[in-house]
N, C-alpha and C positions, 0 to 999 in steps of 0.2 A: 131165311128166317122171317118172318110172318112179323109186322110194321107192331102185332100188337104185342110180341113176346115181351117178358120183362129184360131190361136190360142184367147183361150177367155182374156176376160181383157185388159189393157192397160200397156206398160210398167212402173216401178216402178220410174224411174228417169222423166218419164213426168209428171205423175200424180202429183211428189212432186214439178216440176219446174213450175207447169200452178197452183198451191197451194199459189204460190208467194215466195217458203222458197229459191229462186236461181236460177242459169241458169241450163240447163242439163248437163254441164259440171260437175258443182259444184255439183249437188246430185249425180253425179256416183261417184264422191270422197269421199262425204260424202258415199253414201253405203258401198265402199270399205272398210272406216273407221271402218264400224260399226254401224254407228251411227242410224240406220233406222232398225226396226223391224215390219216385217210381222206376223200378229196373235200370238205377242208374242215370235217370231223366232227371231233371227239374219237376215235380207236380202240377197239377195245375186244379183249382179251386172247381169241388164237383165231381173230378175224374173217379169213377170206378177200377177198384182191383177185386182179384181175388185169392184165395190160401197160393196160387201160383206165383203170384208176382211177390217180389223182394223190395220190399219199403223200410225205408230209413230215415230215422228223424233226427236231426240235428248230424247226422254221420253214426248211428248206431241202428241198428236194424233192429226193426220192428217183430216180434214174435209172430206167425203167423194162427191160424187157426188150432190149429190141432195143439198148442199151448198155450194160446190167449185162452184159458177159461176164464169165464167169469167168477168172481170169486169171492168172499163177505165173511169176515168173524167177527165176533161179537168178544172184547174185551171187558173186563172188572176190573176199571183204574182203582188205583189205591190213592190218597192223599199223598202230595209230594212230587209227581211228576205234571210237566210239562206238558202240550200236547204242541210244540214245534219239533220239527226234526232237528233243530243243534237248537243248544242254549248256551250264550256265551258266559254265564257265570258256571256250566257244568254242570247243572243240575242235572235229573236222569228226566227221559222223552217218555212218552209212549211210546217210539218205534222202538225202543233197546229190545223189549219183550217179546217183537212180533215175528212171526216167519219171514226169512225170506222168498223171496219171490225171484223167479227166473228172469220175467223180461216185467218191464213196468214198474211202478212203486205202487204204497201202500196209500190211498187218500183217507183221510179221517170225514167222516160224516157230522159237521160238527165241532164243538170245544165244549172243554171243563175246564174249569179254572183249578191254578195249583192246589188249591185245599177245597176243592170238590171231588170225590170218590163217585163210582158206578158203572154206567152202561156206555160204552165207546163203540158205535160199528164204524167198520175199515172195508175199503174195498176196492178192488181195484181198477173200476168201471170208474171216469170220469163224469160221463150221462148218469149215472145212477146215484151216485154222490151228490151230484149238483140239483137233482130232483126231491131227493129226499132232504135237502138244505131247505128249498124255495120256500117260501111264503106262499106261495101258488097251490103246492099240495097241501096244505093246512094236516099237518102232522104234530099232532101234539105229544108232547114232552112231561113225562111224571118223575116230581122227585119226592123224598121223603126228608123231613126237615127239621130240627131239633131247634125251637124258639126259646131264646130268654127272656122275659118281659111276659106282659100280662097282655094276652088273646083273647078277645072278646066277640059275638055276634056280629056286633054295626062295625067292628074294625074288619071282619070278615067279609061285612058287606061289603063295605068301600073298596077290598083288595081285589074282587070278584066286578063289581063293578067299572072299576079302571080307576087308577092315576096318575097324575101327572109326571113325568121321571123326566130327566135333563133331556133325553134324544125322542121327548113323543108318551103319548097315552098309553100306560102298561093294562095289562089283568091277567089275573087266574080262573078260567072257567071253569074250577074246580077245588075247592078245599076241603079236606076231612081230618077230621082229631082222630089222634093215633095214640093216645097213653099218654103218660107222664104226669108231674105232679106238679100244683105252682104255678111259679112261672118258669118252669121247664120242661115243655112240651115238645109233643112232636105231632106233624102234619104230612098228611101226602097234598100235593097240590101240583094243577096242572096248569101248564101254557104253552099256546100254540105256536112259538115264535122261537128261534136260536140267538136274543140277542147278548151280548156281550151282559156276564153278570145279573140276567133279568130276575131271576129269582132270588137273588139278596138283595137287591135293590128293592125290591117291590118292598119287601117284608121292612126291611129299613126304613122306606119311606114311613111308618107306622112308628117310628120310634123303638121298637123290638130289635133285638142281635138275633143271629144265623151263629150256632156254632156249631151246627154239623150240618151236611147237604152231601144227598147221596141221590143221583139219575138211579130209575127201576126201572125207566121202560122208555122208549123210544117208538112211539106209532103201535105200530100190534107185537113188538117184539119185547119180548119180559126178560131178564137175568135167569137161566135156570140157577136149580139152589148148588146144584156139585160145581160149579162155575166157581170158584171163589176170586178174592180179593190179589187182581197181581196174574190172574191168569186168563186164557181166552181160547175161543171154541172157533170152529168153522163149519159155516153153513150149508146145508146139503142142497143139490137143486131145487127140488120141491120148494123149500122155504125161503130160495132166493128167487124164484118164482113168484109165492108172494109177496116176498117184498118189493118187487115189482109191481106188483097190481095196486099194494100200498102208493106207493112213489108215483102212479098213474102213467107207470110203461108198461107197453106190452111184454108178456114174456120173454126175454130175450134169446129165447131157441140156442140154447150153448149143446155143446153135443154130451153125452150121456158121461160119466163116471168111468173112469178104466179101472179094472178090477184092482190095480195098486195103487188107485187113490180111493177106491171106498174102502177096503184097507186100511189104509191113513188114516181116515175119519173115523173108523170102529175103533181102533187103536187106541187116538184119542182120548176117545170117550171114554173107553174101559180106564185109562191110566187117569183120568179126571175122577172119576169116581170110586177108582178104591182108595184115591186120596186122602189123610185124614180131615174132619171140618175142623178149620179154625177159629171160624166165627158164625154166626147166626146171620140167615139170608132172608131177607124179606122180600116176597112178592108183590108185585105192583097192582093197581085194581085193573080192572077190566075196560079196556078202550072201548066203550060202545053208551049212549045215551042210555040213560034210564036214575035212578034214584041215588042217592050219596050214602046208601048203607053198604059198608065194607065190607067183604068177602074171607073166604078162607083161604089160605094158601093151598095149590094144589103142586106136586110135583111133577113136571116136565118130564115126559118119559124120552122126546131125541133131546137133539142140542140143544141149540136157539132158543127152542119155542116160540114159534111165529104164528100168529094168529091172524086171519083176515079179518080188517076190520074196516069199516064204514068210514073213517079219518075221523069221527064225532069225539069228544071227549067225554069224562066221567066217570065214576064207577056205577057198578050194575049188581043186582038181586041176585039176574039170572046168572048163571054159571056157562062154562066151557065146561067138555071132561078135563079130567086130570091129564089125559095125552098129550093137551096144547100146553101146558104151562098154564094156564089162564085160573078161573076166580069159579069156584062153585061158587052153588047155593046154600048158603049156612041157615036159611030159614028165619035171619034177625038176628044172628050169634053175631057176637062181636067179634072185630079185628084182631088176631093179635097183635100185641104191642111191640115194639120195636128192638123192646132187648128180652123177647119170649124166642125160647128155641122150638126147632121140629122135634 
């Protein structure tokens, strides 16, 4: 073999972090540990396998290629649940709802608090998860938000501008009125950051209550509207291919769909949407820099609705088609409001 060919196989900390069992951080330490055997070996930190070799973590083997897909749904938490796998007072999880899975667990991209509703993606990639977390990928975050209290310009400015919160400088690079009347409104507003409570907190700081908060969108990915409240989709390559590019990985070359899992996923869909609506679904604005006049909602003709996007925040004029899920052009028409149906 020729000094310059690539070495064969995949390294051993990726293989175990795109498996779902961690970030690569974590499986270098676990190797180091011990805790991971190749063909029956001990590991060692680096070593290359491939779909041949028989790898075990902790004494449980590892799935190998041909059923390690890479793999991503998009949930619609409701109010009420959890996002730990056990709750010691018993409350119900996000994992009650989810598929199972063959080899690996489910990672949550993220948290919502008990009495925050919306958009939760899961996936089974530890690399992928932990990218689309960082700070590093500057992935902004839209919710929509029902205020009590009186909302004014310069209190807008200040939110936009940054303040002071117990753990550091907060802001929203993005705020827009959404209806309501008084002092009970409602706002989409966006921030770059996953931290603990950041979006009631900011608004708090203003003196204002939060009593409703609902995630629309997560980086270039929106809620389709047949999605409802309590249920969840799974993402087709293509758009977990985006959302890679999102997350500033390269595509992760997973092998193609077998004809009984595109199956699965039409199935899906079809049973998601002859479902009856229970409730009225709002569209998030458009992930891309440009001007704060709100958009129409457009219907999501796949799952997901993933959009490549720039990582910039804001809402935009311009539109996507209706194919992506994303935001015509309304030509200045206003938003609808939050408790308007399709």
């Amino acid at each position: 073999m020729s000094e310059d060919a690539a070495p064969a196989g995949e390294k051993l900390q990726k293989v175990l972090a795109r498996a779902g069992l961690g970030s690569r951080r974590e499986m270098e330490r676990a190797i180091e540990a011990g805790r991971v055997t190749v063909n029956g070996e001990v590991a060692g930190l680096g070593e290359r396998v491939t779909d041949d070799d028989r790898v075990e973590f902790d004494g449980k083997r590892v799935a190998g290629g041909d059923e390690n897909r890479l793999r991503v749904i998009l949930y619609n938490k409701p109010i009420g649940e959890i996002c730990s796998r056990h709750d010691p007072e018993g409350r119900p999880t996000v994992y009650d709802r989810l598929p199972r899975l063959g080899s690996g667990r489910w990672i949550s991209v993220g948290r919502l608090d008990f009495n925050t509703s919306g958009l939760l993606l899961f996936t089974n990639s530890g690399e992928l998860a932990n990218k689309l977390m960082h700070p590093s990928s500057v992935i902004d975050r839209e919710y929509l938000v029902r205020i009590q209290g009186q909302v004014d310009d310069e209190m807008k400015k200040r939110l936009v501008k940054g303040v002071q919160l117990e753990d550091g400088e907060a802001r929203f690079t993005d705020i827009v009125e959404s209806g309501g009347e008084g002092s009970n409104r409602w706002f989409y507003c966006v921030v770059m950051e996953g931290r603990n409570r950041e979006v009631r907190r900011l608004w708090e700081s203003q003196g204002v209550r939060v009593s409703r908060l609902k995630r629309v969108r997560y980086g270039s990915v929106f809620i389709p509207s047949h999605v409802r409240v309590g249920q969840w989709i799974e993402m087709e390559p293509k758009e977990i291919d985006d959302l890679c590019i999102t997350a500033g990985l390269p595509k992760l070359g997973q092998r193609p769909l077998t004809q009984a899992e595109k199956e699965n996923l039409q199935r899906q869909r079809r049973k998601l949407r002859k479902a009856p609506t229970s409730a009225p679904v709002r569209a998030p604005l458009k992930p891309t820099a440009g001007s704060s006049v709100p958009g129409k909602t457009a219907t999501p003709a796949k799952g997901a609705a993933v959009k490549k996007s720039p990582g910039r925040s804001g809402p935009n004029k311009g539109g996507a088609s209706g194919k992506s899920g994303g935001v015509r052009n309304t030509n200045g028409r206003s938003r609808p409001g939050p408790g308007s149906r399709k």
